[in-house]
Structure formats: C-alpha cells, structure tokens
C-alpha positions as CSV (number, residue, x, y, z in Angstrom):
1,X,19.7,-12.5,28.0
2,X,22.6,-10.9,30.1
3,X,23.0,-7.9,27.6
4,X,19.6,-7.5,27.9
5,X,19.4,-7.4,31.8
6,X,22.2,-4.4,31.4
7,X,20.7,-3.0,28.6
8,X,17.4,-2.8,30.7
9,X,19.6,-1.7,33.8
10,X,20.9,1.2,32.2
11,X,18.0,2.5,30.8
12,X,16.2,2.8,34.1
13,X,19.2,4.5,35.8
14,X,19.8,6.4,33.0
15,X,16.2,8.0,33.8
16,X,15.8,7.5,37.6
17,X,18.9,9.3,37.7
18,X,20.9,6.8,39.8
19,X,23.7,7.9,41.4
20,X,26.0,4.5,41.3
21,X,26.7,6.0,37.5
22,X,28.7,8.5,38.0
23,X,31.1,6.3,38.5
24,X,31.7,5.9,34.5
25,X,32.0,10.0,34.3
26,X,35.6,9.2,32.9
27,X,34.8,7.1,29.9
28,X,31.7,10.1,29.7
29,X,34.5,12.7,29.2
30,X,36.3,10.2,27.0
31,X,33.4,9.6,24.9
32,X,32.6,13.7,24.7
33,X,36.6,14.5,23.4
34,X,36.6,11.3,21.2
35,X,32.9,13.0,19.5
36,X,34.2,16.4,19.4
37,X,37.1,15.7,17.6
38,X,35.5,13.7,15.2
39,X,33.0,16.2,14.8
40,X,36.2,18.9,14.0
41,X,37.5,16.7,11.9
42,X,34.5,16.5,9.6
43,X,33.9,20.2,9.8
44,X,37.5,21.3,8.4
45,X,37.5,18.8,5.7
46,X,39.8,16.3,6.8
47,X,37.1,13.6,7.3
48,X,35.6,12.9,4.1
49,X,31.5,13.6,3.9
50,X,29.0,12.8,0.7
51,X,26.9,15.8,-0.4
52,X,23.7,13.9,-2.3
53,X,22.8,14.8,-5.8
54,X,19.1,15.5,-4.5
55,X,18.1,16.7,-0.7
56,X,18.9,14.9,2.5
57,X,16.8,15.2,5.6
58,X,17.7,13.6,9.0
59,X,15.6,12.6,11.4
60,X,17.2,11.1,14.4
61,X,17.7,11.9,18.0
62,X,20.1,12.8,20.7
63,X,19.0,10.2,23.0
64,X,20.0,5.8,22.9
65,X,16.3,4.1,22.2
66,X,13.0,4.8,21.3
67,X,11.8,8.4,20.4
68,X,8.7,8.2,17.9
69,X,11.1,8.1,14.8
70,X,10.1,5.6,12.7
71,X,6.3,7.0,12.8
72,X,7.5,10.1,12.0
73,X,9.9,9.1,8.7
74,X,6.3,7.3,7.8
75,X,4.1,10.0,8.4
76,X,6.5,12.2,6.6
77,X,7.3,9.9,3.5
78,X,3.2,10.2,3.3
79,X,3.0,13.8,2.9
80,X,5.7,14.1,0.5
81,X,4.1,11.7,-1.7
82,X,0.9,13.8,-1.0
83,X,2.9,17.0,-2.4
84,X,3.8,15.5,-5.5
85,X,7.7,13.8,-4.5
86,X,9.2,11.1,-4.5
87,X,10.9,10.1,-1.2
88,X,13.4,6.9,-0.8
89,X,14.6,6.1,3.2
90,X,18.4,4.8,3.7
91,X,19.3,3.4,7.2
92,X,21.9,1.7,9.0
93,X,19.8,-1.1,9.8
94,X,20.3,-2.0,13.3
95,X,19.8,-5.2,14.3
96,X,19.8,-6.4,10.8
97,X,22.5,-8.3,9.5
98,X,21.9,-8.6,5.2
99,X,24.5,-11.7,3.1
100,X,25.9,-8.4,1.4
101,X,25.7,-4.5,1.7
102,X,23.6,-2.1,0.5
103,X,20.6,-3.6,0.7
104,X,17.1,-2.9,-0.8
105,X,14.3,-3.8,1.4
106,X,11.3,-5.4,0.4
107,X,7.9,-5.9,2.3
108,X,8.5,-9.3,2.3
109,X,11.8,-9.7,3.5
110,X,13.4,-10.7,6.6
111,X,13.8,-8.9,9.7
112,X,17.1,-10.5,10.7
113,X,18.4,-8.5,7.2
114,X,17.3,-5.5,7.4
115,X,16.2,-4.5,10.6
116,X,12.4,-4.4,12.4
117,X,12.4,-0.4,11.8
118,X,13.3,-0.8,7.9
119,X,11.1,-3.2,7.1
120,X,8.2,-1.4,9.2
121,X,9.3,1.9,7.4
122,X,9.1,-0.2,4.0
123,X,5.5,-1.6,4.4
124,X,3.8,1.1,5.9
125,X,5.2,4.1,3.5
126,X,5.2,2.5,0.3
127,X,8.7,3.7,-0.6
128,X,12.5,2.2,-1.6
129,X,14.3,2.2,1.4
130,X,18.0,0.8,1.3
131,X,19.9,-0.5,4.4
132,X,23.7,-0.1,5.1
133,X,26.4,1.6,7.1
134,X,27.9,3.6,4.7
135,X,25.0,5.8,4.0
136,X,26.8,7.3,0.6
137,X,26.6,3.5,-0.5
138,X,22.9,3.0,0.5
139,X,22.3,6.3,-1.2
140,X,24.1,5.6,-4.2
141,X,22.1,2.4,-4.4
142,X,18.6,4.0,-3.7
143,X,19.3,6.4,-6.9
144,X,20.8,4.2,-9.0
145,X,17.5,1.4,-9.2
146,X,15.1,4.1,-8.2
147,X,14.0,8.2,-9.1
148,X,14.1,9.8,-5.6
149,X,14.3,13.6,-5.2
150,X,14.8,13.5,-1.8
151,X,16.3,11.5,1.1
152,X,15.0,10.7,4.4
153,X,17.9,9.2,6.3
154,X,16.4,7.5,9.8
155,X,18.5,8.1,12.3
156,X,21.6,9.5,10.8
157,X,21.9,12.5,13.0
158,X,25.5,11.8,14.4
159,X,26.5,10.0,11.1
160,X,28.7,13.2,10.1
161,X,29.9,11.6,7.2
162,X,26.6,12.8,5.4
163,X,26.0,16.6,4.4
164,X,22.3,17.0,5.3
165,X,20.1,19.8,4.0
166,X,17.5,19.5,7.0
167,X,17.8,18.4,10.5
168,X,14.5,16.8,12.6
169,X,15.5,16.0,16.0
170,X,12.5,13.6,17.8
171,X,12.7,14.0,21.9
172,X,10.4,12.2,23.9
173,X,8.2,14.7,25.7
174,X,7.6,12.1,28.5
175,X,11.3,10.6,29.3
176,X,13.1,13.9,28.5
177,X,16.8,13.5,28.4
178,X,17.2,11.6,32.0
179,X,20.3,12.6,33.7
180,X,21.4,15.1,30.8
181,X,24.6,13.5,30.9
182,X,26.3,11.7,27.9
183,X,27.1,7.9,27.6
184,X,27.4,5.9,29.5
185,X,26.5,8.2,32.2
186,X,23.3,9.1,30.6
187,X,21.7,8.5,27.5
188,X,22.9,11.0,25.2
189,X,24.4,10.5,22.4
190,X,25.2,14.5,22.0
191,X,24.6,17.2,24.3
192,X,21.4,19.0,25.0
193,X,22.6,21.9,22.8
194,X,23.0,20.2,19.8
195,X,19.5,20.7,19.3
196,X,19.9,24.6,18.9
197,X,22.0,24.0,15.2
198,X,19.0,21.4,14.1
199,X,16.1,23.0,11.5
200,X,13.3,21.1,13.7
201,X,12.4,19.7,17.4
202,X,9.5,17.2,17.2
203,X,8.4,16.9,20.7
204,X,6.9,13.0,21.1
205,X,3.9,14.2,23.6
206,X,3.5,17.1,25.8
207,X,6.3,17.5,28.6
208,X,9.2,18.5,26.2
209,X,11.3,21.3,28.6
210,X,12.9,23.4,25.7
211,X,11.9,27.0,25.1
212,X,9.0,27.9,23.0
213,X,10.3,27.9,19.3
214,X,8.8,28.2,16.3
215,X,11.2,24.9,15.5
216,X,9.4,23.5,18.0
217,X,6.6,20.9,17.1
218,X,4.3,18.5,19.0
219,X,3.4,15.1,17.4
220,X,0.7,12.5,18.4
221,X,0.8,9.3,18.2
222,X,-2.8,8.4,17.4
223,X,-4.0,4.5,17.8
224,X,-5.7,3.5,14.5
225,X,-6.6,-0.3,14.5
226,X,-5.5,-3.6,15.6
227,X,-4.5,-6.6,12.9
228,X,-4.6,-10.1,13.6
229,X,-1.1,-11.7,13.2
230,X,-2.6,-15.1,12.1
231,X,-5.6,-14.1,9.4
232,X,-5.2,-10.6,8.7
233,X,-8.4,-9.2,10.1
234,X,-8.2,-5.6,10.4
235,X,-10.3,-4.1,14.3
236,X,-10.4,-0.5,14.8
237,X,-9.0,0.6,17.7
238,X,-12.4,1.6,19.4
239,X,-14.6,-1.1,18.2
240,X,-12.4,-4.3,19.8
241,X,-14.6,-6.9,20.8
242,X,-12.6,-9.6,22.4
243,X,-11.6,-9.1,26.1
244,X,-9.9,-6.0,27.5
245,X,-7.5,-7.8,29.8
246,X,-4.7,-8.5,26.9
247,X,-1.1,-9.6,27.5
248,X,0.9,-6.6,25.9
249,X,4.2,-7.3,24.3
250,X,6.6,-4.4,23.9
251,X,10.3,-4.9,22.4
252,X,10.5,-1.1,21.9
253,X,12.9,1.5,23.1
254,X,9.4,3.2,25.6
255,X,7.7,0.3,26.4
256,X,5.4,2.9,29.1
257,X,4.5,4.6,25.4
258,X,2.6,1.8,24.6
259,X,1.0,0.4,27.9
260,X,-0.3,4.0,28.5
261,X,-1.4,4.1,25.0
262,X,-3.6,0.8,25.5
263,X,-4.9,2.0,29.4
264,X,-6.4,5.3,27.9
265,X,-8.1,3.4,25.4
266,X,-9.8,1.2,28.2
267,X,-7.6,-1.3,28.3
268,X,-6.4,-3.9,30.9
269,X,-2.7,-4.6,29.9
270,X,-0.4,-7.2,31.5
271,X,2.6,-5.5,30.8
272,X,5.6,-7.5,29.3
273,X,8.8,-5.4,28.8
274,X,11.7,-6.3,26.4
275,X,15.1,-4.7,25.2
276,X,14.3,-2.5,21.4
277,X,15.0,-4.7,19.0
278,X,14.6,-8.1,20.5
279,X,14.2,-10.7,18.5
280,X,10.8,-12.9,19.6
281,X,10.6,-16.5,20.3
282,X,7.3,-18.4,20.7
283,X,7.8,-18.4,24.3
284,X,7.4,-14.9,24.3
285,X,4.1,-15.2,23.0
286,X,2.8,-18.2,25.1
287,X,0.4,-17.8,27.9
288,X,-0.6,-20.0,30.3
289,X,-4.3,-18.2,29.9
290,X,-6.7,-17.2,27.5
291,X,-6.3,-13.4,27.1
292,X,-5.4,-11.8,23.7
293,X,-1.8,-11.0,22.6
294,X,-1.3,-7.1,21.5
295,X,2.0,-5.5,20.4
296,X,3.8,-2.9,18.3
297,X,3.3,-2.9,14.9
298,X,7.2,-2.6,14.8
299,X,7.5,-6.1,16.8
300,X,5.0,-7.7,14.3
301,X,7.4,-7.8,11.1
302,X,9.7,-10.2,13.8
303,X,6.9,-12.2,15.5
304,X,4.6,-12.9,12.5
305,X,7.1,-16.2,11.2
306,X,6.4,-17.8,14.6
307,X,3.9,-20.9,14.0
308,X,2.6,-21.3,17.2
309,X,1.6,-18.0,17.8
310,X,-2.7,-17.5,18.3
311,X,-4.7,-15.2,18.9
312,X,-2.2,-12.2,18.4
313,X,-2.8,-8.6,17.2
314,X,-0.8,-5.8,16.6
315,X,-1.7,-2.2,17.0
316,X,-0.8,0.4,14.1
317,X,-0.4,4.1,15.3
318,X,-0.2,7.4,12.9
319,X,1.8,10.3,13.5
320,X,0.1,13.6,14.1
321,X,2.2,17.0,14.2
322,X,0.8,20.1,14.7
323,X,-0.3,21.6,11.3
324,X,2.4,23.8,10.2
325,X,4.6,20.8,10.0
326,X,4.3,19.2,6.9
327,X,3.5,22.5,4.4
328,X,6.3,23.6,5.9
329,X,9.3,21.3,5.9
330,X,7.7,20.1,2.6
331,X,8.3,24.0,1.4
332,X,11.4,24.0,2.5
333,X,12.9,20.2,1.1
334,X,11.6,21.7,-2.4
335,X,13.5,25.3,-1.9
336,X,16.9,22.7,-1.4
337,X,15.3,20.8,-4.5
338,X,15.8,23.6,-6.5
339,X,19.1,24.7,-5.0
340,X,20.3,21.3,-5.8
341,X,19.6,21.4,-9.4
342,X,20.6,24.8,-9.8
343,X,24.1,23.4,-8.3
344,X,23.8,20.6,-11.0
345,X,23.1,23.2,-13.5
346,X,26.6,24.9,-12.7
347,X,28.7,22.2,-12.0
C-alpha cells in the first residue's frame, strides 16, 4: 500500500506541477545522460538490436501510465485482420510474472502471468500475443507456433533493442505531458521531441498542444456496453436499467478518463481511484450499500476470480481514430511487408 501512496503522490505532482520536485533535477539529468547514451550506443552498433523477419510497429508513449494504448493495439489488430493480415502482439508484460519466459497468452489465463493489458489485448482482438522482456524471444516465439506478417509491439517505444518499421506514439490530449520534465521530475520517459522522429501521434481526446500534422491523429474512446462480471449479461451502454448512482472502480493509469466517461453518459459515479495495475481484493469491491459496481474492462480480467463479488459490471470501450488512420498505416505496414520479403528474397 506504501508504493502505492507514492506512486499516487507522484502522479499528481507530476501534473499539478509541484514545485517540491525539483528537488530530484539531479537524478533527472542522470536519468537523461544514462538514456542518451544508451540510445548512442544502439544507434552505432555496439548494442545489439533484432530486425524481425516480417514488420514491427510500436505503439507506446513518452509518458509513465495510462495513454489509450491498449484500445488502440485492439482497434488496430481489428483493422488489420479486416485488410486481410495477420497480426500477433508481444509485450513485456508488466505486472505479470509467468513460471518461464516467453510466454503465449491465452484468454483463459491468469492475470498474475501475463499482465491485465495482455490478457485484455488477447480476448478482445482475437490474436497470439506472447509476453516477455526480451522482445526478440517473444517474437521468435510468436513466429515460430504461429503465421504473423506483422508485429504490433505494445509499448516498446524506448525498448531500442528492437528495429521497428513504424512508430505510433499515444499522448493523452487531456493530461498532456505535466511538467515536461523527465523522470522523476516529471513523467517522461523521453523528451517532448522524440515525437518529431515517430511515423504517427494519436492524440487520446481533444487538447493535444503539438502542431497541426498530418502525423497527427485524434482517437475516441467510444462506450459500447457494460457486462456483468458474475452471469455474463451483456447492457448497452445507453439502455442501463439498474441505478445510476454506481461505485466506479478504476486501477488504470487516468482514472478521470473513466469517471468523465460515465458522468457524460448520465451517470452518478462514486469515484474509487487505484494505482495502474493493481491487483483487486474483494474488499475492493465490497460496499456497505446497494449501488452497482462498474469498472474498466482492463480491471475485469483481475477482479472476475473474486467469489464474493455481486452485482459488478464492467464497461468495454472502442477505439475511434479519425478516418485516414487505418487505410493508411495499414498501406503503409504492407509497403514494409513487401520490403521485407524482398530483403528475404536477396539475402
């Protein structure tokens, strides 16, 4: 519960801009020479990186916590399948720990192996996705049992040790980059202009201060329906019946995302805040009244082992991107298709 506390703490400073952290400016300037050289070091050759036999595409962030990723790798596994490929996902993980590395998620595994964004990613798209580290091992893994041609990495965009043939950066249009510094002043992971080298900018909702780009993109995320944790039964989102004052549960890297999400759709939330990636207990869960349970369909695939657990629902949410997205950075994953095999061809 203490890491979470600080967690929590440096989040909110993070964005509220507090002053008491620029105390930590040294290990900030320690952290940016420590990632530059690393980043050199890849660059020139002397740090080893993997070059897949099909196409890579990242999507990650420059920002610690929640961006509108993991809707995005789903919305985008979708409309590759729609075009005809066939996608596989690798990612670290986080917050998964598996008995042995790589591992192949299934929709019924466990959340404590593979991670709540994984299995999420594995239910909802229909599509092999392989945990580990070493994302050359989870590759290697995902095309040795399985025929990808192409790889959607989630959240590999400082993971230098794999050559990438697209870049998607997700920033959250409402949060921004806080302070603009880098950890542990702020929250990012690499500096603001990083995002000029990436192929994409998804914007997460309106807000986003970058220049207009044709890079640029705005996504959505659009409330579909709620599902009951306990029997199944599927609501849509506009036709819920049961009582609009709802306890809502958020272990997510914006909680605000959410809660906003349910007040524009009417909603009366009592808002309960946890760390991304916490791991739920029934007490959690338990109320002393009678109001409904609602969460993140990313903290379902943790809560839905707890017994004692009634009268909970989780919401499911779809990305949207504005519609040049998809034609286009489906065009452009086949174009590396080909350069791939044409690479094959030579080799």
């Amino acid at each position: 519960m203490t890491s979470n506390k600080h967690e929590g703490l440096f989040v909110r400073s993070w964005y509220q801009k507090s002053f008491w952290l620029y105390l930590l400016f040294p290990l900030a300037i320690m952290y940016w020479l420590l990632s530059a050289v690393r980043r050199l070091l890849y660059r020139v050759g002397i740090l080893r990186s993997y070059r897949a036999p099909v196409p890579v595409v990242i999507v990650g962030n420059i920002t610690v916590g929640g961006t509108g990723k993991t809707p995005l790798v789903i919305a985008l596994c979708k409309a590759l399948q729609d075009a005809g490929m066939s996608p596989g996902v690798v990612s670290r993980g986080y917050g998964g720990s598996a008995p042995s590395y790589p591992h192949r998620v299934t929709i019924n595994d466990r959340h404590e192996h593979c991670g709540d964004e994984p299995l999420l990613i594995a239910e909802q798209s229909n599509v092999p996705v392989v945990v580990d580290a070493n994302r050359e091992s989870a590759i290697r893994c995902l095309l040795a049992n399985n025929t990808c041609d192409v790889i959607i990495a989630d959240d590999g965009l400082q993971h230098y040790a794999l050559q990438r043939d697209l870049e998607i950066a997700v920033v959250d249009g409402s949060r921004n980059f806080g302070n603009r510094w880098l950890l542990p002043v702020g929250p990012l992971r690499e500096s603001v202009s990083r995002l000029k080298r990436v192929d994409f900018i998804v914007g997460n909702g309106p807000g986003l201060a970058l220049p207009q780009s044709k890079k640029h993109h705005l996504m959505g995320l659009r409330p579909t329906n709620f599902t009951s944790l306990i029997d199944g039964k599927i609501v849509a989102f506009d036709k819920w019946l049961l009582p609009k004052r709802v306890h809502a549960v958020a272990g997510i890297g914006n909680p605000d995302r959410f809660f906003h999400t349910l007040k524009i759709g009417g909603f009366d939330p009592i808002e309960h805040s946890f760390p991304d990636h916490h791991h739920f207990t029934e007490s959690d869960l338990i109320f002393s009244d009678e109001f409904p349970v609602v969460m993140t369909a990313k903290d379902a695939v943790k809560a839905r082992a707890l017994n004692k657990v009634t009268d909970c629902w989780y919401l499911s949410i779809e990305a949207t991107v504005d519609n040049d997205f998809f034609p286009v950075i489906t065009q452009q994953i086949k174009t590396c298709a080909r350069s791939h095999l044409n690479a094959t061809g030579e080799s």
